[in-house]
ZADO-1210 file (C-alpha; in nm, 4 decimals, padded with zeros to 6 digits):
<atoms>
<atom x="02.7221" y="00.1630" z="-00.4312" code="UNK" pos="1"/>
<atom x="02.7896" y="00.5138" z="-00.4177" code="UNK" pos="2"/>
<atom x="02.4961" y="00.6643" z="-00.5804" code="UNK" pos="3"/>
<atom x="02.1696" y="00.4540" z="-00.5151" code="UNK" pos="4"/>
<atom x="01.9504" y="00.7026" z="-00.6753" code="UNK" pos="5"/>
<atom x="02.1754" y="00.7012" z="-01.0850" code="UNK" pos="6"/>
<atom x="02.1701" y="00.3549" z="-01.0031" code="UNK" pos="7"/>
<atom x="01.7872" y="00.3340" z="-01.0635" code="UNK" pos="8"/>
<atom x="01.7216" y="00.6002" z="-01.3186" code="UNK" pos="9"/>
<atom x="01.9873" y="00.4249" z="-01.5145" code="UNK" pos="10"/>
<atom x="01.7902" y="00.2015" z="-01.6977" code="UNK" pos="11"/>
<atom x="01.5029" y="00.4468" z="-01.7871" code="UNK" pos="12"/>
<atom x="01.7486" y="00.7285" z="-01.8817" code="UNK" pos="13"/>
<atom x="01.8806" y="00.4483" z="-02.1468" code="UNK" pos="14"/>
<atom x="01.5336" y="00.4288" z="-02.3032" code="UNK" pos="15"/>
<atom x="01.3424" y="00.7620" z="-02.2217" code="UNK" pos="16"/>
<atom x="01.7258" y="00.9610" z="-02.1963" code="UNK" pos="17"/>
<atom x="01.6741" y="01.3301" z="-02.1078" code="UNK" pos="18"/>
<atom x="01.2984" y="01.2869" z="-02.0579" code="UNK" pos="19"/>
<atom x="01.2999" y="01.0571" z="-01.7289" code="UNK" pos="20"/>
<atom x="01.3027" y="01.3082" z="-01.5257" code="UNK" pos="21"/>
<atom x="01.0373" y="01.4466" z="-01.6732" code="UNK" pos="22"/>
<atom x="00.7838" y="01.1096" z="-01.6736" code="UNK" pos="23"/>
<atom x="00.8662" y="01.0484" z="-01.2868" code="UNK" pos="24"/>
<atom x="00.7641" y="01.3701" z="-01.2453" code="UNK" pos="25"/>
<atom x="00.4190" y="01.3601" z="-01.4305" code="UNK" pos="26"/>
<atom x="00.3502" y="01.0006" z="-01.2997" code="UNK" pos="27"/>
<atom x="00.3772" y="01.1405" z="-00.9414" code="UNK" pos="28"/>
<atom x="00.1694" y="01.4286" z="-01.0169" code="UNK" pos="29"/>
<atom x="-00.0448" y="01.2491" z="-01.1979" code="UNK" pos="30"/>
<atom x="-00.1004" y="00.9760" z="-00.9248" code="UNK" pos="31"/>
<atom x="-00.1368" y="01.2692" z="-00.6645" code="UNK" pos="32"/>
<atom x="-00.4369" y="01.4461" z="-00.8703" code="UNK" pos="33"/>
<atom x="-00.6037" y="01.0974" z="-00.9053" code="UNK" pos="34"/>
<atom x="-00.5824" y="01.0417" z="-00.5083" code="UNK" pos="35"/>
<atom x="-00.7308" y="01.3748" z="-00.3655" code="UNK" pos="36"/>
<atom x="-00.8974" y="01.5866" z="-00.6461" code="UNK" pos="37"/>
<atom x="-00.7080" y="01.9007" z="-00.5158" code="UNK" pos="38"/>
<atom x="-00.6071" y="02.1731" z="-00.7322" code="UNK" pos="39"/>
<atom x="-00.4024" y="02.3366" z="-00.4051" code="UNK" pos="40"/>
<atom x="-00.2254" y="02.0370" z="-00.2808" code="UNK" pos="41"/>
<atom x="-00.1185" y="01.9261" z="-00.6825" code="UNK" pos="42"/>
<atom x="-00.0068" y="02.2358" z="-00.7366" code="UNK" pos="43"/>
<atom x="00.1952" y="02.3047" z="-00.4233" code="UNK" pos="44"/>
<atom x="00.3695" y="01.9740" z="-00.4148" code="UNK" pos="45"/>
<atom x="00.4646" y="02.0177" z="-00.8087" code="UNK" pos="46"/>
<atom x="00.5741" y="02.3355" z="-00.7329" code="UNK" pos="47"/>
<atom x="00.8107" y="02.1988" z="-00.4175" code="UNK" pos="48"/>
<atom x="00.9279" y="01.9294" z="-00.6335" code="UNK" pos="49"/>
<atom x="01.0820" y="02.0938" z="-00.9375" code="UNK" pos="50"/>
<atom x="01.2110" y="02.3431" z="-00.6373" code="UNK" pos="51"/>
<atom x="01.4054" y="02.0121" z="-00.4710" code="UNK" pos="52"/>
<atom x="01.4928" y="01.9335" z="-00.8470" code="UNK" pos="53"/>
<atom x="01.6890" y="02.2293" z="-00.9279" code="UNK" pos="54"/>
<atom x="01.8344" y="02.2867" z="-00.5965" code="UNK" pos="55"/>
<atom x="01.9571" y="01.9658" z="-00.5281" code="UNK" pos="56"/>
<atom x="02.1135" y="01.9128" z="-00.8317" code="UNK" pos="57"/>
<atom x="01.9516" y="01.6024" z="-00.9796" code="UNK" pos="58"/>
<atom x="01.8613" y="01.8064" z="-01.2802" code="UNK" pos="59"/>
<atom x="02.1826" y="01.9857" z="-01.3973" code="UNK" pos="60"/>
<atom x="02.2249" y="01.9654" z="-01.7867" code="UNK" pos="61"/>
<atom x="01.9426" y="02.2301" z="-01.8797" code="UNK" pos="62"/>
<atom x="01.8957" y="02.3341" z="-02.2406" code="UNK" pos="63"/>
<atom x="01.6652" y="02.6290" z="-02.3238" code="UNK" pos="64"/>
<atom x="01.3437" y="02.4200" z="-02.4217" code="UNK" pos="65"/>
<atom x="01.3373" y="02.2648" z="-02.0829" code="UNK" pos="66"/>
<atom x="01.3531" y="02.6137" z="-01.9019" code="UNK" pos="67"/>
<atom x="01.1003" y="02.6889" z="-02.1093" code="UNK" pos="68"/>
<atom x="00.8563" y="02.4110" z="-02.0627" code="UNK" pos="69"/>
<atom x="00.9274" y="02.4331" z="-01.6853" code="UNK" pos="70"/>
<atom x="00.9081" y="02.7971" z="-01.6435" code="UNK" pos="71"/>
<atom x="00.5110" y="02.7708" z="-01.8049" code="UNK" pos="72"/>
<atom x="00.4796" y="02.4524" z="-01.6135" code="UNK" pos="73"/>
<atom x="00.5619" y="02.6617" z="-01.3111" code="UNK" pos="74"/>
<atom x="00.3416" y="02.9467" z="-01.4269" code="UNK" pos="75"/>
<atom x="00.0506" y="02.7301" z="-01.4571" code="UNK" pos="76"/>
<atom x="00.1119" y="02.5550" z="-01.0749" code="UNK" pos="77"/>
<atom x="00.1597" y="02.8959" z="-00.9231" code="UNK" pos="78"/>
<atom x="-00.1324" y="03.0282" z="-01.0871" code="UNK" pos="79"/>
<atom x="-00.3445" y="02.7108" z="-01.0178" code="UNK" pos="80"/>
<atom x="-00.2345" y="02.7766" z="-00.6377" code="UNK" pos="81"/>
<atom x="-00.3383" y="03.1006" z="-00.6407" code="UNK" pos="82"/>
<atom x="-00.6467" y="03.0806" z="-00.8080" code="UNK" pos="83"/>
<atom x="-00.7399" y="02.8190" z="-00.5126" code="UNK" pos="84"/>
<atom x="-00.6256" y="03.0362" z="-00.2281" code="UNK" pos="85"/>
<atom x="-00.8060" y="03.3291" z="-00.3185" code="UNK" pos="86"/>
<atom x="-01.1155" y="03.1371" z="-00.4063" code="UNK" pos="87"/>
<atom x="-01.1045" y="02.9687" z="-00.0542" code="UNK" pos="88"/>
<atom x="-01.1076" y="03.2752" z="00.0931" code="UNK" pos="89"/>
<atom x="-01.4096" y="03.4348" z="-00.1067" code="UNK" pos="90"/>
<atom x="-01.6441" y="03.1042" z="-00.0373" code="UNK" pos="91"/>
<atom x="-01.5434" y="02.9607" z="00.3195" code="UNK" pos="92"/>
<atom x="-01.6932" y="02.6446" z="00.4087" code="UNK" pos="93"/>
<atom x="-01.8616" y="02.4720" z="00.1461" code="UNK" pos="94"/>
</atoms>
């Protein structure tokens, strides 16, 4: 088997199509907000994610709504990031 990782999104791209991607993506956020309640860590690991995404190549057939929906999906992670960091540094220690 040549490519391990089609092999496994293949049946879930036949019923969810361009959206898998998409799904795994929430789902592993999701379960990640769920497990530690942190704004930072959520954010940052979203943020390296869609970063892998891209770069790697597992996400190649962009139309303009998805840049769209990522780009403000991106905009809110980097702001939620952000927010946290400079907030952690006004209010040490609690």
């Amino acid at each position: 088997m040549d490519a391990p990782f089609d092999a496994m999104v293949q049946p879930f791209s036949a019923i969810f199509g361009a959206m898998t991607y998409v799904i795994f993506y929430g789902l592993i956020i999701g379960i990640i907000w769920l497990r530690t309640k942190d704004l930072m860590m959520t954010g940052a690991v979203g943020i390296m994610m869609a970063s892998l995404a891209v770069a790697g190549g597992v996400v190649d057939n962009f139309n303009a709504e998805f840049i769209t929906i990522g780009a403000g999906l991106l905009a809110v992670a980097v702001g939620v990031v952000l927010y946290q960091i400079f907030h952690k540094l006004q209010v040490p220690n609690q």
